[in-house]
TITINU-493901 format. One record per atom (N, C-alpha, C, O): residue in one letter; x, y, z. Coordinates in steps of 0.2 Angstrom, whole numbers, plus 2048, in hexadecimal, padded with zeros to 3 digits. Atoms other than C-alpha are relative to their C-alpha. Last residue first. Example, Ala and Ser with C-alpha at 12.3 -4.5 7.8 and 13.67 -1.06 7.14 Angstrom:
# TITINU-493901
s7FC7FA7FF;s8447FB824;s7FC805803;s7FF80B804;a8047FA800;a83E7EA827;a804806800;a809805803;
***
This chain:
# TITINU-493901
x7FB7F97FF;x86D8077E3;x8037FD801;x8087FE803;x7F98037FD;x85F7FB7DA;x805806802;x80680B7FF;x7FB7FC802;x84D8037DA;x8057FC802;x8057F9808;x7FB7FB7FB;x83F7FA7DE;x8058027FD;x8068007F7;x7FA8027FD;x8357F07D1;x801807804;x7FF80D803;x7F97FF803;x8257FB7D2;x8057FB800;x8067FA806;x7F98037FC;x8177F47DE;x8038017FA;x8027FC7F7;x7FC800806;x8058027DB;x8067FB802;x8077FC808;x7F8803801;x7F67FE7E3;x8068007FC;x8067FC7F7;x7FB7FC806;x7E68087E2;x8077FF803;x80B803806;x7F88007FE;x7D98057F3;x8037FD7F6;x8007FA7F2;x7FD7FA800;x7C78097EF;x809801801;x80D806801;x8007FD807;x7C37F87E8;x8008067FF;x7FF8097FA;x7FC801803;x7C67F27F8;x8018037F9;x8068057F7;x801807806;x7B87FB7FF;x8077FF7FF;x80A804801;x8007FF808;x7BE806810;x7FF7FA7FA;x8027F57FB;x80A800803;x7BE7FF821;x7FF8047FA;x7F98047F8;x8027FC7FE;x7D2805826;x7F68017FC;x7F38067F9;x7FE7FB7FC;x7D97F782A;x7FD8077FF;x7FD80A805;x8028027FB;x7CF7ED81E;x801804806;x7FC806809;x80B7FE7FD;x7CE7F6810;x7FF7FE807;x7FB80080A;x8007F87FE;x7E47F8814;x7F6800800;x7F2802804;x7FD7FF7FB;x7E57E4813;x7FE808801;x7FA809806;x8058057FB;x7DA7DF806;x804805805;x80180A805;x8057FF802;x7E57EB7FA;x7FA7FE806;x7F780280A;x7FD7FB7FC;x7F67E5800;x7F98047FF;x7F9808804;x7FF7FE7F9;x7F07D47FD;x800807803;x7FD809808;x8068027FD;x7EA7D97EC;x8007FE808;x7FC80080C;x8057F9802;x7FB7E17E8;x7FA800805;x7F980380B;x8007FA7FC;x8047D37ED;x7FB805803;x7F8806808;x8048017F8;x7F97C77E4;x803804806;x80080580B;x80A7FF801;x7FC7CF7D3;x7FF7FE807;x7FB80180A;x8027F97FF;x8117D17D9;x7F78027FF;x7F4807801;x8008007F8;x8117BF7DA;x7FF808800;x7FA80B803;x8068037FB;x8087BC7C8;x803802809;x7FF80380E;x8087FB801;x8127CA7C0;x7FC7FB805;x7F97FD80A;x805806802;x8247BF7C8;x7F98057FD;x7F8809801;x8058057FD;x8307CE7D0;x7FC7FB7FB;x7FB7FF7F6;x800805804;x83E7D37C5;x7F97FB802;x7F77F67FF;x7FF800808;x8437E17D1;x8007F87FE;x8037F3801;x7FA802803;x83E7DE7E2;x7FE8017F9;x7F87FF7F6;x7FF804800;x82C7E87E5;x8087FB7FF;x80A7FE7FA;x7FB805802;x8277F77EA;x8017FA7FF;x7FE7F7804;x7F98037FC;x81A8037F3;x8047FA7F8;x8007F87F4;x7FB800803;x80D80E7F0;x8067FD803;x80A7FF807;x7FB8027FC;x7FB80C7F9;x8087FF7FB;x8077FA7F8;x7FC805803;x7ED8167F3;x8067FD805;x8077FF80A;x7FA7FF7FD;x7DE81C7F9;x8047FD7FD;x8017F87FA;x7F98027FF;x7CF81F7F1;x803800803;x803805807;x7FE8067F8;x7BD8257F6;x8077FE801;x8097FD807;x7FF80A800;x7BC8317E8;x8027FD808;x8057FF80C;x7FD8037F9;x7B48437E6;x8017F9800;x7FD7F57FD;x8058017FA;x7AF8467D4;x8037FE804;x8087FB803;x8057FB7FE;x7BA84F7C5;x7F97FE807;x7F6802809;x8037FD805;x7C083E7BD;x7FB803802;x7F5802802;x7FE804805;x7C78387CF;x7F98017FA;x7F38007FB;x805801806;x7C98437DC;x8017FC7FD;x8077F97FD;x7FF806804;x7D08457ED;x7FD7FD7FC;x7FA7F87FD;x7F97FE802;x7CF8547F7;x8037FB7FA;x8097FD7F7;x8017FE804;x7BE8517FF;x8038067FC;x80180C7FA;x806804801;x7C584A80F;x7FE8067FA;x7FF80C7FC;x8077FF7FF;x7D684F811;x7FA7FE7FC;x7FB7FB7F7;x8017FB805;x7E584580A;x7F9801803;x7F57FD803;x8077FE7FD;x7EE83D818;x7FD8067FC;x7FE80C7FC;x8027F9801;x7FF837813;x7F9801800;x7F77FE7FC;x80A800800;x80582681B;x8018087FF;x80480C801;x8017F97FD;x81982281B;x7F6801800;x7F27FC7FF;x8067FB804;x81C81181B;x800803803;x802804809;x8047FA7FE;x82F80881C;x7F88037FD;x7F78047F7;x8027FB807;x8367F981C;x7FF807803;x800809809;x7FD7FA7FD;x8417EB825;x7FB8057FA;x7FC8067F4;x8038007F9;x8397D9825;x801808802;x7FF80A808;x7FE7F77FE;x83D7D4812;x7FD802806;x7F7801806;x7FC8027FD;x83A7C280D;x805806806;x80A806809;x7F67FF7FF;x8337C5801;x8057FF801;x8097FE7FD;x8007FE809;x8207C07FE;x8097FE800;x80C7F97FF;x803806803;x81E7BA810;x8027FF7F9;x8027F97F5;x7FC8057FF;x82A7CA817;x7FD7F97FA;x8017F77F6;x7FA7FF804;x8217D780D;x8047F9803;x8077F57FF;x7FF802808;x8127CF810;x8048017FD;x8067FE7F8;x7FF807802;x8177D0824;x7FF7FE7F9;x8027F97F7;x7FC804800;x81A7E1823;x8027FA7FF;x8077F87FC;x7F97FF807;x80E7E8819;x8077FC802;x80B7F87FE;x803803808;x8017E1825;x8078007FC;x80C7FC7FA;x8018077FF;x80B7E7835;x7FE7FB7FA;x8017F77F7;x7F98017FD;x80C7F982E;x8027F97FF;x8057F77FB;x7FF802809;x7F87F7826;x8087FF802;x80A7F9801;x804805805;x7F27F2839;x8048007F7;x8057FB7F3;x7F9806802;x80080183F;x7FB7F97FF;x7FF7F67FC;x7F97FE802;x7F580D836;x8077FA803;x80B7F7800;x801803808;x7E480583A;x8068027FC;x8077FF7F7;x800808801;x7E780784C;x8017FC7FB;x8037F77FB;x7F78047FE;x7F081884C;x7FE7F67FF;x8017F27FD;x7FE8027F9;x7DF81E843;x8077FE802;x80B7FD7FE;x7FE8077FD;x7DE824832;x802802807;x804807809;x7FA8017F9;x7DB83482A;x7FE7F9802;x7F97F7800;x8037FE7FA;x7D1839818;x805800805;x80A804805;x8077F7804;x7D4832807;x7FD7FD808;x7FB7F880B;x8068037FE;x7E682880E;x7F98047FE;x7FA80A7FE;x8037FB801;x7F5828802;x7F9800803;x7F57FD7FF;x8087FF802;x7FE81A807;x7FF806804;x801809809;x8057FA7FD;x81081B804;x7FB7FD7FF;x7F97FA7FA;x8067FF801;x81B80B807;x7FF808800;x80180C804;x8037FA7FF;x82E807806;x7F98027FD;x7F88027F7;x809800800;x8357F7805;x7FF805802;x801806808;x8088047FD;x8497F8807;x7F88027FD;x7F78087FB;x8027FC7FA;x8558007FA;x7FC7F9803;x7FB7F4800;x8077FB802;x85C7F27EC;x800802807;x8027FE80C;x8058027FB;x86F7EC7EE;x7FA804800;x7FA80B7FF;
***
């Protein structure tokens, strides 16, 4: 039986409660619509503001780390992603092309 869905986003800065359960709710329901999956976990890590590089210069980024069923589809897991991308610039007003998506098969236990 594979783990549940579990998120990290790593946020460049701090976030609100508002914008934090907005990506919660988000994640959830994509994980449901994709899935079919309704039970997960995000954790959120707050990287200080002018702490977060990219080749030697301050970066805007954030990322969001999370999973997929093992074997998933590359085309469903490419529109995952970018869902899950829309989703966090939104909620937290940042470029989309600051946000950096990783979905791994999951681990089977």
């Amino acid at each position: 039986m594979a783990s549940p869905p579990m998120y990290k986003c790593l946020v460049n800065g701090a976030i609100g409660a508002d914008a934090r359960r907005a990506i919660v709710d988000g994640l959830t329901e994509l994980t449901g619509v994709h899935f079919g999956e309704h039970e997960l976990t995000v954790e959120f890590i707050e990287i200080p503001e002018g702490r977060w590089f990219t080749a030697g210069r301050p970066s805007r980024a954030s990322m969001v780390l999370g999973t997929v069923p093992t074997g998933t589809a590359q085309g469903v897991r490419v529109t995952f992603m970018d869902a899950i991308a829309r989703l966090f610039a939104d909620a937290t007003d940042t470029d989309y092309h600051d946000v950096m998506v990783s979905a791994p098969d999951r681990k089977v236990s």
